[in-house]
N, C-alpha and C positions, 0 to 999 in steps of 0.2 A: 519433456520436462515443462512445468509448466512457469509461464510469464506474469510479470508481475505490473500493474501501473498504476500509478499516481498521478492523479488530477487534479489542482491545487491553483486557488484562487490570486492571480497574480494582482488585482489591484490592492487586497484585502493582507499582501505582502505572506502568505504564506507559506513560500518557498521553504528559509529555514525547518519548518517543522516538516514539509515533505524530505528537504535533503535527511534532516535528522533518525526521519522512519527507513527510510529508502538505504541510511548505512547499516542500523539496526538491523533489515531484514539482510542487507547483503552480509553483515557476519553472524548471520544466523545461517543461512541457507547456500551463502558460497555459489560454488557449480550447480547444485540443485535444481537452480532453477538459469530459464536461456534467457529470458530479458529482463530488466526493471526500467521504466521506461517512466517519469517526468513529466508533466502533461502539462502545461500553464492555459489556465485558463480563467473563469470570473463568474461575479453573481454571488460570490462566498461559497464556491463549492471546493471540497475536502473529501475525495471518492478515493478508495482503493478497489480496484479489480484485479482478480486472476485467473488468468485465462477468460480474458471476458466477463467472467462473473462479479455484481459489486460483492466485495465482502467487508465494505465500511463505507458509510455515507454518512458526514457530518450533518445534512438535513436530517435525514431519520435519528440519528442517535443524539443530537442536540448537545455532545460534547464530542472534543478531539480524542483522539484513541493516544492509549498509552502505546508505545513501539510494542513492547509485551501481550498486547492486548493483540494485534495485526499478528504477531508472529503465530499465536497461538489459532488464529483464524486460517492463516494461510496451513500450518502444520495441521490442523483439525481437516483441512480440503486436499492436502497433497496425497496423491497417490504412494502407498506404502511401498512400492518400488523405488518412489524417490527420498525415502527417509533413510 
C-alpha cells in the first residue's frame, strides 16, 4: 500500500494547509494507503510525495494544490489493487 508525505515549510507557517491536505487525503483514501507522514521543514517548500515520488511541488507549480487536485494525483498513481 503505498505512503503518502508532506513536506511543508515550517517558518513560512504552512502547517495549516498541510494538516488540511493531509485530512483530505486521509478521507479519501482511509486504509488505502500505510503512512501519511508531516514533514516540517523550510526555504518555502510545499512537496508532496508517494512512495517516494514527488507528485506536487510548490516550486514547480508556483501555486498550492487544491486537496482535490493531490487526491486526484495520488488516485491517477495508486495501484488498481488499491482502489
Amino acid at each position: 500500500m503505498p505512503e503518502v508525505a508532506i513536506t511543508y515549510c515550517v517558518p513560512c507557517r504552512y502547517q495549516q494547509k498541510a494538516i488540511q491536505d493531509a485530512d483530505a487525503i486521509l478521507k479519501q483514501f482511509g486504509q488505502r494507503i500505510t503512512d501519511l507522514r508531516l514533514v516540517p521543514g523550510d526555504h518555502g517548500v510545499y512537496d508532496v510525495h508517494l512512495d517516494g515520488n514527488l507528485i506536487f511541488s510548490l516550486d514547480r507549480a508556483e501555486h498550492f494544490p487544491e486537496s482535490s487536485e493531490l487526491i486526484e494525483a495520488i488516485r491517477a498513481r495508486m495501484p488498481a489493487a488499491e482502489m
